[in-house]
C-alpha positions in Angstrom: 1.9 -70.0 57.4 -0.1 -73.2 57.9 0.4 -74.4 54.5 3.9 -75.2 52.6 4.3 -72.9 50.4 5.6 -74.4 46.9 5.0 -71.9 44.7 8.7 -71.0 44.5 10.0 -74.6 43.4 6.3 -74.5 40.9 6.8 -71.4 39.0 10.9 -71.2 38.9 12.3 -74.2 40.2 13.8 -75.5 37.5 14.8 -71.9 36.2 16.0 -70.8 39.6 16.6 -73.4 41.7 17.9 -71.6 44.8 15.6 -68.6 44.7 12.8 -71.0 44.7 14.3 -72.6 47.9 15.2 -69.5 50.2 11.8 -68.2 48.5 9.4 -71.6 50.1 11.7 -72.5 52.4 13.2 -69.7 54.4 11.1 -66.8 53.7 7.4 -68.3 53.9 9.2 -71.6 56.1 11.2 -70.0 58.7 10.7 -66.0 58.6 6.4 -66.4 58.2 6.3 -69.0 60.7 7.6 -66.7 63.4 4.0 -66.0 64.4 5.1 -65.3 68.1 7.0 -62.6 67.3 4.6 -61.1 65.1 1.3 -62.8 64.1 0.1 -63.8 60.6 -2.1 -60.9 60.1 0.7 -57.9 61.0 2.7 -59.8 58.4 0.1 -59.7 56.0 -0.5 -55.9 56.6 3.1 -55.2 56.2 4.0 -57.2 53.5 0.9 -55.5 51.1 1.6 -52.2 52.3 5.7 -53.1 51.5 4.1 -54.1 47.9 2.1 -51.3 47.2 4.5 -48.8 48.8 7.1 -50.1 46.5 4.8 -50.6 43.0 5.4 -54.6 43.3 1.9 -55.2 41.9 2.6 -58.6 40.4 3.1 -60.2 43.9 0.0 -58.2 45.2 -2.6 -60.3 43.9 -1.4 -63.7 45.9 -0.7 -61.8 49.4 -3.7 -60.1 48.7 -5.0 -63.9 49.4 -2.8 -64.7 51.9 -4.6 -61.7 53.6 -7.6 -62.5 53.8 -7.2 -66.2 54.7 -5.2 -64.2 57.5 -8.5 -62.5 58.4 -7.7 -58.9 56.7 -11.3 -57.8 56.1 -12.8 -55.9 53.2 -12.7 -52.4 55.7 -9.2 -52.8 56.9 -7.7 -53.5 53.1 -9.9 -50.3 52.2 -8.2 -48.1 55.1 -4.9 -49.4 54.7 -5.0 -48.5 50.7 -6.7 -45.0 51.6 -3.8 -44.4 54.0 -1.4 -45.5 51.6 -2.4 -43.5 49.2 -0.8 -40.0 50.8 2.4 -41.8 51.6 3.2 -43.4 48.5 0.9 -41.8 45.2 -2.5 -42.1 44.6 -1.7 -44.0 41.1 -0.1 -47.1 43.0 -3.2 -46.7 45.2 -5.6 -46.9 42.7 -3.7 -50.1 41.2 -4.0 -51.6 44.4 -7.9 -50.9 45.1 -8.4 -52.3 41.3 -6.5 -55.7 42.7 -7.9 -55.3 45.8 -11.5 -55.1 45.0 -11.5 -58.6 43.0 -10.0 -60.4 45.9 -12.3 -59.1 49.0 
């Protein structure tokens, strides 16, 4: 990611101190930086499709963001949530089209 990520040490920091480290700093540090063995936009299509597959709809919303700053268009969220949909349920696809559709 081009940006430090911080949101781990801002939200539970002081609640969690090593989550919020391994959370900025090894997963979104090390792990997202890896862009030459898979680029910034696979990641972001995996890691949604991870979320909704799994019903993890509270981290939706911000990689949802990282997304699209990762050039994810409008069409591709659409067809990735329609694919989705007869993998994992058509209810967890509907919750992600209701989060999807305020972001794009």
């Amino acid at each position: 990611m081009k940006k430090k990520q911080t949101a781990g040490h801002n939200i539970l920091g002081s609640f969690a101190p090593k989550f919020a480290e391994l959370n900025d700093d090894v997963l979104f540090d090390q792990i997202w930086s890896r862009e030459e063995q898979l680029a910034l936009h696979q990641r972001s299509l995996i890691t949604i499709a991870a979320l909704i597959s799994t019903g993890n709809f509270e981290q939706l919303d911000a990689h949802l963001k990282i997304g699209k700053e990762n050039g994810i268009t409008k069409a591709e969220i659409s067809e990735v949530i329609t694919h989705l949909a007869f993998y994992v349920g058509w209810p967890k696809a509907w919750s992600a089209f209701n989060r999807a559709k305020s972001i794009f």
